[in-house]
C-alpha positions as CSV (number, residue, x, y, z in Angstrom):
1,X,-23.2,-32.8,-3.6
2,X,-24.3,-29.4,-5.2
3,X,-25.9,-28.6,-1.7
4,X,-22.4,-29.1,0.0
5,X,-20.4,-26.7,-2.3
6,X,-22.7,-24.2,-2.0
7,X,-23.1,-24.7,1.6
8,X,-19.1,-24.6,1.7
9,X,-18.8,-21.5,-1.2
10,X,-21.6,-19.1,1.6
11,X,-19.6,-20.3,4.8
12,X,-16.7,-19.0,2.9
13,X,-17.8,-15.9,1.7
14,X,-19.5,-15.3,5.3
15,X,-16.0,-16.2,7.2
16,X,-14.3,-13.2,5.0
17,X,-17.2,-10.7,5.8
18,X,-16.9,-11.9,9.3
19,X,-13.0,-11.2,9.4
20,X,-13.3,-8.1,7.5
21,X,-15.8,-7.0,10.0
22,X,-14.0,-7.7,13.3
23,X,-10.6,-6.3,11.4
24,X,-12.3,-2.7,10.9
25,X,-14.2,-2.9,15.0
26,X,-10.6,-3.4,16.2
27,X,-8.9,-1.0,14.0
28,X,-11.7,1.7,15.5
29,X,-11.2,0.4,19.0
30,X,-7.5,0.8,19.2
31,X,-6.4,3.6,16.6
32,X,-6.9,7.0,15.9
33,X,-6.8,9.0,12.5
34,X,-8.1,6.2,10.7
35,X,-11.3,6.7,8.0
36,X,-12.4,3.7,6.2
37,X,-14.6,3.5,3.3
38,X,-17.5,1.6,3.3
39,X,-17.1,-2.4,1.5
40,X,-13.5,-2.3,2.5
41,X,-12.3,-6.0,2.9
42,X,-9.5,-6.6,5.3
43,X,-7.4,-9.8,5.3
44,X,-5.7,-11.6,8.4
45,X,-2.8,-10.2,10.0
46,X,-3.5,-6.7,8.5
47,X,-2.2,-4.1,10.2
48,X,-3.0,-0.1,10.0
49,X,-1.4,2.3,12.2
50,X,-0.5,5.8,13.3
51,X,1.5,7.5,15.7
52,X,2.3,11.0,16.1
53,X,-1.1,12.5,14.3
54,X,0.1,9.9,11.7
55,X,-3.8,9.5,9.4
56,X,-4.9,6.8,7.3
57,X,-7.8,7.6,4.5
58,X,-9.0,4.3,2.5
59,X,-11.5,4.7,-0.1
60,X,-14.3,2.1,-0.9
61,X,-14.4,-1.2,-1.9
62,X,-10.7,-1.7,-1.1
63,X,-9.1,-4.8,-0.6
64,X,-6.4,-5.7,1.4
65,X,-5.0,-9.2,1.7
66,X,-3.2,-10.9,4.6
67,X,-0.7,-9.2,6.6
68,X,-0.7,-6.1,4.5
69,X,1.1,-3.6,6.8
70,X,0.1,0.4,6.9
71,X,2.0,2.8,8.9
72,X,1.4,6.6,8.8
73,X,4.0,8.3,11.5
74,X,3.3,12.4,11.3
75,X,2.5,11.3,7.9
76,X,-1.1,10.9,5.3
77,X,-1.7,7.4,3.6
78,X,-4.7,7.7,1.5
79,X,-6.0,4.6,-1.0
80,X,-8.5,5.3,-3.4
81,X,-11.8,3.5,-4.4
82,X,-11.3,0.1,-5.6
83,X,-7.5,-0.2,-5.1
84,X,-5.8,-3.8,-4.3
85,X,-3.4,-4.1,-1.8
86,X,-1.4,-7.2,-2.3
87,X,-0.3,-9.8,0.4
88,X,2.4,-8.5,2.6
89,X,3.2,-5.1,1.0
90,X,4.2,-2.6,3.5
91,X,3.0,0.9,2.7
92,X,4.9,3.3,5.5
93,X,5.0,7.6,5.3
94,X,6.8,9.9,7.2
95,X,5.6,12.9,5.0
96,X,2.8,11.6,2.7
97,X,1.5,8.5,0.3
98,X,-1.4,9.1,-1.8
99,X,-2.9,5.9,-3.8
100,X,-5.1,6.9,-6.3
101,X,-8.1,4.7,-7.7
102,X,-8.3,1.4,-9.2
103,X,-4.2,0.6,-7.8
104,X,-3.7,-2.7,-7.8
105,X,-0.5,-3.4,-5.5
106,X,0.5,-6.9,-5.5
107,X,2.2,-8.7,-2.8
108,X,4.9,-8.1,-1.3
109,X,5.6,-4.8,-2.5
110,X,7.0,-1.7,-0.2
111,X,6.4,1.7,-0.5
112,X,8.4,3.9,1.7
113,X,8.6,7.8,1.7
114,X,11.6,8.1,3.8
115,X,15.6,6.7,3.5
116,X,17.9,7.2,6.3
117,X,20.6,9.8,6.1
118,X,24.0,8.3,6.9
119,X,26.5,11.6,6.0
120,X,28.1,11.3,9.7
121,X,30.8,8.5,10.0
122,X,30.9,8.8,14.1
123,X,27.0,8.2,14.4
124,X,24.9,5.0,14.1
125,X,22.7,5.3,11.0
126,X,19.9,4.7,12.5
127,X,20.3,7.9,14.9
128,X,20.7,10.1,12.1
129,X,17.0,10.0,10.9
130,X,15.5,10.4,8.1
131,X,14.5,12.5,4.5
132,X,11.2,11.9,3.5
133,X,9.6,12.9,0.6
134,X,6.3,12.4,-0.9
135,X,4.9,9.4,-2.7
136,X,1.9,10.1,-5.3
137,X,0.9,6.6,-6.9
138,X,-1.9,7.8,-10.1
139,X,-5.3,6.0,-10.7
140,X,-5.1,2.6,-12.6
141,X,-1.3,1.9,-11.7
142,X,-0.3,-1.6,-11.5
143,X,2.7,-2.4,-9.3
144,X,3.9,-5.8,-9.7
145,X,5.0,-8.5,-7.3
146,X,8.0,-7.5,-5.3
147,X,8.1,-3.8,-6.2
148,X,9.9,-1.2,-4.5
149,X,8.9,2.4,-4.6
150,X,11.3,5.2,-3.1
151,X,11.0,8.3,-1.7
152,X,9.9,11.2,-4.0
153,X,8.8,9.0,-6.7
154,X,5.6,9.7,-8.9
155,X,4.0,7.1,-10.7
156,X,1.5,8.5,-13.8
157,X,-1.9,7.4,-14.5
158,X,-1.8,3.8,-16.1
159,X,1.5,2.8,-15.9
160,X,3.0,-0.8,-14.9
161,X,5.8,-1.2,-13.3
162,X,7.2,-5.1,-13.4
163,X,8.0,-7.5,-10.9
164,X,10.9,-6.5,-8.3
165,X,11.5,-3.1,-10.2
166,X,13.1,-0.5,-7.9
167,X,11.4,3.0,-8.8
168,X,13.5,5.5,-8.2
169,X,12.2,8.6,-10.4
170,X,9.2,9.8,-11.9
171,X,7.7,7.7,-14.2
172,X,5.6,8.8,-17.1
173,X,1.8,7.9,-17.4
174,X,0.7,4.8,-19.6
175,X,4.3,3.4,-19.6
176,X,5.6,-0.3,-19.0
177,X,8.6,0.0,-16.8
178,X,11.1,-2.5,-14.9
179,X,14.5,-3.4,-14.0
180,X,16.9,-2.1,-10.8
181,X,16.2,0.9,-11.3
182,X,13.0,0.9,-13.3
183,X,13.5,2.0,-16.4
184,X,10.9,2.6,-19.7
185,X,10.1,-0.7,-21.5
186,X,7.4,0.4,-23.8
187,X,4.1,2.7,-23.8
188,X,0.8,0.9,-22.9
């Protein structure tokens, strides 16, 4: 019995490698501008991209779980050592994202660096494009599940922000913050 789980617990751990492994080959093979750190575990479904000299920097030992979505479009992502990327969380720049160390970004949080403009009443909004503004996520931040962080926003070293919190400003380092918009709870 013993023999089986351990048999079961290494076919496990070699079927992540595996998938890890064949994630990064094809991310080589089919896109440009993309660096990635050595240990760097990559779930299902994940998707890094660029377009238009768009580049992607990841750090290592980063983890990304399933269908994690990265987009830089004319734009720089970069995720330092150790950071977590939550399942389904959409990072996507325009201008630039930076990550630092030790993140941990649970699921299903979205980090965007652009909003559309919409000023003119006679045109579509989405033909008006876009204002983007840089991102800068500090080392040790924890974004929980559900967050949203907008365009121009800073997050300081150590802070938390809680679950579905909208960030809309700076926010301070070693600080609890949530609520729509986030707002200061507590220091850490």
């Amino acid at each position: 019995m013993i023999a089986v789980r351990k048999v079961r617990s290494a076919y496990k751990i070699i079927s992540i490698f595996l998938i890890s492994l064949l994630s990064k080959i094809k991310l080589k093979l089919l896109e440009e501008n993309i660096d990635i750190g050595l240990r760097v575990l990559i779930g299902r479904r994940v998707i890094i991209r660029t377009t238009d000299n768009g580049k992607v920097i990841i750090g290592n030992d980063v983890i990304f779980e399933d269908n994690a979505y990265i987009y830089a479009q004319n734009a720089i992502i970069s995720i330092g050592d150790n950071s977590f990327i939550g399942s389904g969380s959409q990072i996507m720049a325009k201008k630039s994202i930076s990550i630092g160390k030790d993140a941990l970004i649970s699921a299903y949080c979205i980090i965007r660096d652009a909003n559309h403009t919409f000023k003119k009443k006679d045109i579509p909004i989405r033909e008006q494009g876009h204002i983007a503004e840089p991102i800068t996520i500090s080392d040790d931040v924890w974004l929980g599940a559900h967050c949203v962080v907008t365009s121009g926003c800073e997050i300081g070293e150590g802070a938390v922000i809680g679950a579905n919190a909208v960030v809309t400003k700076e926010i301070e380092k070693y600080t609890i913050n949530a609520g729509v918009p986030a707002k200061y709870i507590r220091d850490r």
